[in-house]
C-alpha positions as CSV (number, residue, x, y, z in Angstrom):
1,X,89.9,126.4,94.8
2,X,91.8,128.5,97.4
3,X,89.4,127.3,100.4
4,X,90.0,124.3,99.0
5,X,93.8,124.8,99.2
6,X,93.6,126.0,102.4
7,X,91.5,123.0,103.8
8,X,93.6,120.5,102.6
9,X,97.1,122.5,104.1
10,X,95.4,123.0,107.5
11,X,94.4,119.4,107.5
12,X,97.7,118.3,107.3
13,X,99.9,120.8,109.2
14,X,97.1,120.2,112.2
15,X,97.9,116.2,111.3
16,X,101.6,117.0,111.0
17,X,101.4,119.1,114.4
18,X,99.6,116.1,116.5
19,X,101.9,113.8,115.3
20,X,105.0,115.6,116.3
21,X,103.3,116.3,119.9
22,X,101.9,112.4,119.8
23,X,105.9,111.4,119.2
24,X,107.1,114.1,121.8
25,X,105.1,113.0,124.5
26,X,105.7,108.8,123.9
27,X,109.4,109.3,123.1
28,X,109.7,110.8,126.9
29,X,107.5,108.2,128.2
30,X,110.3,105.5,127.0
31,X,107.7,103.2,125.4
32,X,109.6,101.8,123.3
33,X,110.5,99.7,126.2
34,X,107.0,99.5,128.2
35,X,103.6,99.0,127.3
36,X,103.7,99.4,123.4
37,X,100.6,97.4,123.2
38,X,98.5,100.3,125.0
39,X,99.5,102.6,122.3
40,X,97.1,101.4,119.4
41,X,93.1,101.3,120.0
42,X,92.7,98.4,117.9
43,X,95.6,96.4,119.5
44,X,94.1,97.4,123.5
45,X,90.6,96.3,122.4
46,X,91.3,93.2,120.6
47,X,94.7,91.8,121.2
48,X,95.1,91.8,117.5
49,X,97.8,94.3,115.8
50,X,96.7,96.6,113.6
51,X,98.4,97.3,110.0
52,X,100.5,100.5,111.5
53,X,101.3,99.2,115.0
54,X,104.8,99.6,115.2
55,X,104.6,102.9,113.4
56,X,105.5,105.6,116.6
57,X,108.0,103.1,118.1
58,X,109.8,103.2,114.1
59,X,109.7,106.9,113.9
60,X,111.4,106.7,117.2
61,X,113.8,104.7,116.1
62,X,114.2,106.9,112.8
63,X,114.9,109.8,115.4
64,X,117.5,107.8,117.4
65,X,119.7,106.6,114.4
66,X,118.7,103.0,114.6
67,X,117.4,102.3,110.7
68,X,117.1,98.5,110.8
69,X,115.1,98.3,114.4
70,X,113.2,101.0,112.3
71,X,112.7,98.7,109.4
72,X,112.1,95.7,111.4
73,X,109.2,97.0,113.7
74,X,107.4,98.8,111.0
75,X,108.3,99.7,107.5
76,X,105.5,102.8,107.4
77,X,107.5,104.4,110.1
78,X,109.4,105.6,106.9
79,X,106.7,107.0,104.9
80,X,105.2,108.7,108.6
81,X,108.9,110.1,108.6
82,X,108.8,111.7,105.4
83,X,105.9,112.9,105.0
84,X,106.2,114.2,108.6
85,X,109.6,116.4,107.6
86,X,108.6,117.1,104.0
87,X,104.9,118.4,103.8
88,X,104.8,121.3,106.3
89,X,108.1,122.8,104.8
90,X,106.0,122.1,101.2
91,X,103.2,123.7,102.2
92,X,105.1,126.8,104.0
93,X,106.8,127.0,100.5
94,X,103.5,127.2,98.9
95,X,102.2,129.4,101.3
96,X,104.8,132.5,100.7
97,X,105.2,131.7,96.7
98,X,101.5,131.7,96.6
99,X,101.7,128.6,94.9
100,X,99.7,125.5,94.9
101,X,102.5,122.7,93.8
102,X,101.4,120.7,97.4
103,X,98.0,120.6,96.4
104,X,98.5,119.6,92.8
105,X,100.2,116.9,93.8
106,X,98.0,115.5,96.4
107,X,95.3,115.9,93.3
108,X,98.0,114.0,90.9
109,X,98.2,111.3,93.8
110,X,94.6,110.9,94.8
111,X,94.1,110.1,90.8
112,X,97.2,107.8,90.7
113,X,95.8,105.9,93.8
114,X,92.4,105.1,92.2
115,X,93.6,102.6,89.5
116,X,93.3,99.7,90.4
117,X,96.5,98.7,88.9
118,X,98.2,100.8,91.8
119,X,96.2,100.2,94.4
120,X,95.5,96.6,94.5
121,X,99.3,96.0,94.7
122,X,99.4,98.8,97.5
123,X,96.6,97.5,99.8
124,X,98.4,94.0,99.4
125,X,101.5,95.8,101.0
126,X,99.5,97.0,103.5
127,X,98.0,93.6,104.3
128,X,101.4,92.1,104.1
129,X,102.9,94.3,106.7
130,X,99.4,93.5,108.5
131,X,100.3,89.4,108.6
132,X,103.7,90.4,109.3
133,X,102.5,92.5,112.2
134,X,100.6,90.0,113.8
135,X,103.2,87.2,112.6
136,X,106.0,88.8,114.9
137,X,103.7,89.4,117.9
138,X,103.5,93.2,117.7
């Protein structure tokens, strides 16, 4: 259970850590204003948007105060955001308590995401903001 523990909390301060260097690096580059569409893989290679285009550019937004542009280019800027500010302070938490509440609750959410009842509705989101995406010529 504890390499398991420590898997899962390297995983994510490593994924926490490239996304705070990936925002550094594209907030100095200024592209909010050029070449967005370079930014995703998917968008480069086939001119079509993926579900989380937006997202960098929304988080940079977040950063800069400006909630609605936020909102408007990509809702799961929000969720990147908080996850982004909340899980390495959990897990650092975790880490000098000796406790395993961040872990836990990734089990408690893993579980929670497998019924369908839950996840059918959240995959439509997804695909919503997908159409949406593509819709407003992201």
């Amino acid at each position: 259970m504890v390499q398991q523990k420590n898997k899962l909390y390297a995983l994510v301060l490593t994924a926490c850590l490239a996304g705070y260097i990936w925002l550094f690096f594209n907030s100095k580059q200024n592209l909010i204003e050029h070449k967005p569409d370079q930014m995703c893989l998917m968008k480069y290679a086939t001119d079509v948007p993926c579900p989380s285009c937006g997202a960098t550019r929304s988080v940079i937004f977040l950063t800069k105060g400006d909630f609605t542009n936020a909102f408007l280019l990509n809702p799961i800027g929000y969720m990147v955001v908080i996850i982004m500010l909340i899980a390495p302070i959990w897990i650092l938490a975790d880490w000098t308590t000796k406790r395993r509440t961040f872990l836990d609750f990734f089990k408690k959410m893993e579980d929670f995401l497998r019924r369908p009842s839950y996840a059918i509705p959240l995959i439509l989101l997804v695909v919503v903001n997908w159409i949406w995406n593509i819709a407003k010529g992201l």
